[in-house]
Backbone as a printed PyTorch tensor [residue, N CA C, xyz], in Angstrom:
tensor([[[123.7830,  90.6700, 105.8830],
         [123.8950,  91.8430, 106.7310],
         [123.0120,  92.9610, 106.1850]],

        [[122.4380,  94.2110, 107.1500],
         [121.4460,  95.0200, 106.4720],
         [122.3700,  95.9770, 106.5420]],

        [[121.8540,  96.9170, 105.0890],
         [122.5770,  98.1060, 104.9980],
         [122.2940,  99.3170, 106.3490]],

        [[122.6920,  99.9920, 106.5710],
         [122.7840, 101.0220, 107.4870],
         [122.2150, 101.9800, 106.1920]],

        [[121.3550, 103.0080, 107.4200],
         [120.3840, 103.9260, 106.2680],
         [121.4050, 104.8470, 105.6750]],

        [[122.2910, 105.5390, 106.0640],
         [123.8140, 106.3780, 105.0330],
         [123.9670, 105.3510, 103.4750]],

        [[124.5070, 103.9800, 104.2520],
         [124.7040, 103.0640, 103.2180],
         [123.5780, 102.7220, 101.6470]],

        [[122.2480, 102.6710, 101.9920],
         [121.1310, 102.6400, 101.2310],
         [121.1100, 103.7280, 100.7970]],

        [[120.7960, 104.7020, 101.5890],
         [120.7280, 106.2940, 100.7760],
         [122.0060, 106.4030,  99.7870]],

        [[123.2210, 106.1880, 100.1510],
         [124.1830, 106.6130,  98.9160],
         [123.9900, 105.4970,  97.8990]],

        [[123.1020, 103.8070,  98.1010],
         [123.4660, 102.7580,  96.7080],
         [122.0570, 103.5430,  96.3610]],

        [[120.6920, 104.3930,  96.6140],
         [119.7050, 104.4950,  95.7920],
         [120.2600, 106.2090,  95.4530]],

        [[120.9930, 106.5760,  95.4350],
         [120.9330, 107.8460,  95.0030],
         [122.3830, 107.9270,  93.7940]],

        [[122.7570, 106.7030,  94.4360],
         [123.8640, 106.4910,  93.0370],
         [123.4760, 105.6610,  92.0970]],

        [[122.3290, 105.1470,  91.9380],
         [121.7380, 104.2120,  91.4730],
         [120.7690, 105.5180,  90.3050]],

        [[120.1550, 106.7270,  91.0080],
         [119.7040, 107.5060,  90.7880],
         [120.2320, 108.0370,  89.4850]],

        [[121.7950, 108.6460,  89.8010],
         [122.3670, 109.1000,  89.0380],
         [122.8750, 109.0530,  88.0880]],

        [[123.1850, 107.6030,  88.3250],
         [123.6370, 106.9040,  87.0130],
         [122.4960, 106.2390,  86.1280]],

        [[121.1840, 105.9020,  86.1470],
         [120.4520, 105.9750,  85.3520],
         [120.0650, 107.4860,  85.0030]],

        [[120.1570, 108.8320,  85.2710],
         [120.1640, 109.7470,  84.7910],
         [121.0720, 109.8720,  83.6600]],

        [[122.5720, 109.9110,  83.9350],
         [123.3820, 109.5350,  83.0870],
         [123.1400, 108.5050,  81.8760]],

        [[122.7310, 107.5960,  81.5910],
         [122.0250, 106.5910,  80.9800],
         [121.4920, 107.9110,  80.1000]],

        [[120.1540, 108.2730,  80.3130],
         [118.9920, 108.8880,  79.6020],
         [120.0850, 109.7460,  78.9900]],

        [[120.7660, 110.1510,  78.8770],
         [122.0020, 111.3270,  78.2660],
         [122.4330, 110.4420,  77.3790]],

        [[122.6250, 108.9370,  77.4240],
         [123.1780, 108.3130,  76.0670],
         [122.0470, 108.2680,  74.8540]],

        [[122.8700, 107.6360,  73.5450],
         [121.6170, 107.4760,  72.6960],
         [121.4910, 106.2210,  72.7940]],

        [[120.3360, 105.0960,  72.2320],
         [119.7500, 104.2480,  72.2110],
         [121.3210, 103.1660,  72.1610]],

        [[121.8700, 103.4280,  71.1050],
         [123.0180, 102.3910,  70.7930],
         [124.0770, 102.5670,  71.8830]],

        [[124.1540, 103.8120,  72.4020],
         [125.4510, 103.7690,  73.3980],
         [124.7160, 103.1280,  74.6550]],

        [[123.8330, 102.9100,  75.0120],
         [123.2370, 102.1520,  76.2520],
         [123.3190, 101.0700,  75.7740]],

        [[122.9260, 100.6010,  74.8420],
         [122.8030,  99.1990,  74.1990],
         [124.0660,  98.6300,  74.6790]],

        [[125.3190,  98.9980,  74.0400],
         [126.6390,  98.7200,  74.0540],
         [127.0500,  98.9170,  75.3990]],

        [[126.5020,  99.7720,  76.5100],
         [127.2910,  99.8070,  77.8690],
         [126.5570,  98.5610,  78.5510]],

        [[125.4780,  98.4380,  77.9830],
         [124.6780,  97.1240,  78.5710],
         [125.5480,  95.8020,  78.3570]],

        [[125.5460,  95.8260,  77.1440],
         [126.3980,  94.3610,  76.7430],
         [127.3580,  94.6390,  77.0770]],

        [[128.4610,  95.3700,  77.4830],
         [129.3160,  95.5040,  78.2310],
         [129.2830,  95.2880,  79.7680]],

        [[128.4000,  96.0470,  80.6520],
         [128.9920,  95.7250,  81.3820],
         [127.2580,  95.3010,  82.0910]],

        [[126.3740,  94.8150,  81.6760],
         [125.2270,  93.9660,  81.8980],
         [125.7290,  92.6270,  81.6340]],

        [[125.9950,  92.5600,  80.7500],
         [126.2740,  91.3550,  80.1450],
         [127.9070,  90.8230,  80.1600]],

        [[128.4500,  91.4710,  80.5520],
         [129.9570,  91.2760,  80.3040],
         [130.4810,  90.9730,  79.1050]],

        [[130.2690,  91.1180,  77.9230],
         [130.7910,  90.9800,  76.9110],
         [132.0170,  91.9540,  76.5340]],

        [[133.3010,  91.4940,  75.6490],
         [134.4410,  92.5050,  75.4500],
         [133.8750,  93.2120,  74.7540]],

        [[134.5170,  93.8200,  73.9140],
         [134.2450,  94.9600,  72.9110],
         [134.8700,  93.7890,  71.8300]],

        [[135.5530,  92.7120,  71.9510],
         [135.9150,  92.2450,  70.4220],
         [134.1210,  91.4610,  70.4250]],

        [[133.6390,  91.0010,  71.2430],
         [132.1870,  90.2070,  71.2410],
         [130.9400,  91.4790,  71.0520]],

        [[131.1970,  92.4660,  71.4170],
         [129.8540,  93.9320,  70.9210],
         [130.2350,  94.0740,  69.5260]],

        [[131.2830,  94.1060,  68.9710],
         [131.2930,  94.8980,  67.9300],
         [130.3390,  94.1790,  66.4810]],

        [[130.4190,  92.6280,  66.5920],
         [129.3400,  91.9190,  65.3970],
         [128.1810,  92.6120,  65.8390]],

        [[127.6530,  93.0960,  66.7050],
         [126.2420,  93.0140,  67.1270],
         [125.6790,  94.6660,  66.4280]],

        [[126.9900,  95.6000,  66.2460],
         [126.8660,  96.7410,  65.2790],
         [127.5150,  96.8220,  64.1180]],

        [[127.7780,  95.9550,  63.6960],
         [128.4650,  95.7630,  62.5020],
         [129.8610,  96.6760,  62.4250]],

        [[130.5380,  96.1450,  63.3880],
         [131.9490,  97.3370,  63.8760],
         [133.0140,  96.4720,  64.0930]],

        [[134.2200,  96.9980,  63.6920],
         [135.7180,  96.4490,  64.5530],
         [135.7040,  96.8350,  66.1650]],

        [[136.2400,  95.4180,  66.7300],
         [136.6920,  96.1650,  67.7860],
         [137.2470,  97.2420,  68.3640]],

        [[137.9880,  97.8340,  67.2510],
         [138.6560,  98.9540,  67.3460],
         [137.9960,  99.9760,  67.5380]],

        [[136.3650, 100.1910,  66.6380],
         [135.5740, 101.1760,  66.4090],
         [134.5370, 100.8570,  67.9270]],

        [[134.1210,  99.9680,  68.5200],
         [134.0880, 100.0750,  69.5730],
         [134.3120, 100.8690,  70.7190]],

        [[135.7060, 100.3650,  70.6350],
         [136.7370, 100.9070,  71.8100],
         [136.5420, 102.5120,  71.4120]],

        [[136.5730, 102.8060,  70.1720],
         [136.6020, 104.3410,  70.1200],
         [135.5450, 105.0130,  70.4390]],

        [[134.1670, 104.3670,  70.4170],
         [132.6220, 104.7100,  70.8770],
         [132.7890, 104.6000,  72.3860]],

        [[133.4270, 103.7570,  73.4140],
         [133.7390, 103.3800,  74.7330],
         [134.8130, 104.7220,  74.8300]],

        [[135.7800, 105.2740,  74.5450],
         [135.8600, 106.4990,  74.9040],
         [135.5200, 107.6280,  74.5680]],

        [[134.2620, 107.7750,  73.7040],
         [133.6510, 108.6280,  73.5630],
         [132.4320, 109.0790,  74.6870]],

        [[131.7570, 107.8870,  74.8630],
         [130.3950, 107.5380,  75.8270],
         [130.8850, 107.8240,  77.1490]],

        [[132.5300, 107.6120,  77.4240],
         [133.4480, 107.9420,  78.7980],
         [133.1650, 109.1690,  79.0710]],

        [[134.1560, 109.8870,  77.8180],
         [133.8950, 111.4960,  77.9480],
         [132.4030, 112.0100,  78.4300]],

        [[131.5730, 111.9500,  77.6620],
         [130.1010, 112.0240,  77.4680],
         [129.9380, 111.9490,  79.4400]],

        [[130.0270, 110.9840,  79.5830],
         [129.3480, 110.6280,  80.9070],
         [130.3690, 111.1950,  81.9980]],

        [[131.2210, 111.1830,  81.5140],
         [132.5660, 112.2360,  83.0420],
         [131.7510, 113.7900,  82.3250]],

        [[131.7500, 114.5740,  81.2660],
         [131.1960, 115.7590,  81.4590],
         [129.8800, 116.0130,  82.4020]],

        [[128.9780, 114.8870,  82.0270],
         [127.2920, 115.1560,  82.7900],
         [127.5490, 115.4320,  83.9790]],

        [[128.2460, 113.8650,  84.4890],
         [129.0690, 113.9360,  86.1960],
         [129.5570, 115.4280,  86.6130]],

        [[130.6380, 115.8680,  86.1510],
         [131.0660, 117.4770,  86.3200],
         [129.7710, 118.5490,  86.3200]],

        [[129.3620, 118.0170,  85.2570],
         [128.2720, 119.8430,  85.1070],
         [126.8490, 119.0440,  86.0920]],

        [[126.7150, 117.7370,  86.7010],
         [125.1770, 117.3140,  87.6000],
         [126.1580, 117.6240,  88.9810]],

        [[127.4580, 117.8420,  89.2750],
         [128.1090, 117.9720,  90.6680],
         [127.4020, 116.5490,  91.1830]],

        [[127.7090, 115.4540,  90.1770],
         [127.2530, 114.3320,  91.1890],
         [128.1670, 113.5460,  91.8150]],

        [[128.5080, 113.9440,  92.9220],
         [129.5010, 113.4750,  94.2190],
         [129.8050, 112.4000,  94.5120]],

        [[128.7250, 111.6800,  94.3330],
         [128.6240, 109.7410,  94.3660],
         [128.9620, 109.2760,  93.2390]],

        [[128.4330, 109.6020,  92.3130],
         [129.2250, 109.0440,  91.0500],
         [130.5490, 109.4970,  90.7860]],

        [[131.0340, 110.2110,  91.4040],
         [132.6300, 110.9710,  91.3720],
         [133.5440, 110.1710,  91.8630]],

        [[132.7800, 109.6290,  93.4950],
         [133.6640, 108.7130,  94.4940],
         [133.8320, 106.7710,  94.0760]],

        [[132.1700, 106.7340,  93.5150],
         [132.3550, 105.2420,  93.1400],
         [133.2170, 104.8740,  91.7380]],

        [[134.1260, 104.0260,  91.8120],
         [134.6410, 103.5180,  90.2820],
         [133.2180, 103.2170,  89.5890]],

        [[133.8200, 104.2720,  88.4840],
         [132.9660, 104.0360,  87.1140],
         [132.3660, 102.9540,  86.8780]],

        [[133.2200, 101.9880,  86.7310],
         [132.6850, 100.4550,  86.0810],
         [131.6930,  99.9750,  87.4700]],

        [[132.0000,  99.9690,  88.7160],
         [131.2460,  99.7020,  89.7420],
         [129.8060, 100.4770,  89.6800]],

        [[129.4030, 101.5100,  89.6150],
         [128.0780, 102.1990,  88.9990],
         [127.7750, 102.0280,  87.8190]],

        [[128.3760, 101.7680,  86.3970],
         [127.8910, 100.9840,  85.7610],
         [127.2360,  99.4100,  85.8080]],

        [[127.9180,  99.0080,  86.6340],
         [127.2240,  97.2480,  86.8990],
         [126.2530,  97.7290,  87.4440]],

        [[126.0380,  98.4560,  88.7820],
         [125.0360,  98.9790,  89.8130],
         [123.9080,  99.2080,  88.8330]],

        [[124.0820, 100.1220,  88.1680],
         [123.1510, 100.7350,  87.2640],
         [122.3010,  99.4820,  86.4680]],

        [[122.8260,  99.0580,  85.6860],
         [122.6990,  97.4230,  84.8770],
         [122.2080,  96.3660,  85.7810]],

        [[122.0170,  95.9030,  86.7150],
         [121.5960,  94.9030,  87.4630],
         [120.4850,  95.6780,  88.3490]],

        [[120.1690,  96.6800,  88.2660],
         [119.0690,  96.9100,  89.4390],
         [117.6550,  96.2020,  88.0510]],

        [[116.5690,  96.0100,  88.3630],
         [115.7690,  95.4040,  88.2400],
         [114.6960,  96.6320,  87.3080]],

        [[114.9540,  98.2100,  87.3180],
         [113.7650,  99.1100,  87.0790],
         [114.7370, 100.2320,  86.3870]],

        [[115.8000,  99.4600,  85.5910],
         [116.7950, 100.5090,  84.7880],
         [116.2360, 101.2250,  83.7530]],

        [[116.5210, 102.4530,  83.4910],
         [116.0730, 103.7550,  82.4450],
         [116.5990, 103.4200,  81.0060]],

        [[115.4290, 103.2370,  80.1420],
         [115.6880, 103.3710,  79.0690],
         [114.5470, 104.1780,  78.4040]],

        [[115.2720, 104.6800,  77.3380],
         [114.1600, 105.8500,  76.3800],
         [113.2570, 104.9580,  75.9730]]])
């Protein structure tokens, strides 16, 4: 089925935003949202890859949360407000021309 132009305009402008968001992480917190949710890996399977407990993970995963709900608030970005988080994270991760430093 083809998207309707509303429909395209809100997946490339949320697509937009959330690689903006991205460029706001540092090198390792993209790394880790990648293998998370690019890759689907848990946080007990990321954490060998930084030499971390799962635990210390999970505590970087609500840090990078915070981090990225403040940008959202202070960019007033509306689409990223309405879509579940984890759903614009995959979005973000599977497009083909994703932002990295």
């Amino acid at each position: 089925s083809s998207e309707t132009h509303n429909e395209l305009f809100n997946r490339n402008e949320a697509e937009h935003q959330v690689k903006f968001l991205f460029s706001k992480l540092s090198d390792e917190e993209r790394e880790m949202t990648y293998l998370r949710y690019g890759r689907g890996l848990t946080m007990k399977e990321i954490g060998p890859y930084f030499g971390v407990s799962e635990s210390r993970i999970s505590q970087r995963f609500t840090l990078i949360n915070i981090k990225l709900s403040q940008f959202i608030k202070q960019s007033n970005f509306e689409i990223c407000l309405k879509l579940n988080f984890k759903i614009s994270l995959i979005l973000a991760w599977s497009s083909p021309c994703r932002t990295t430093k």
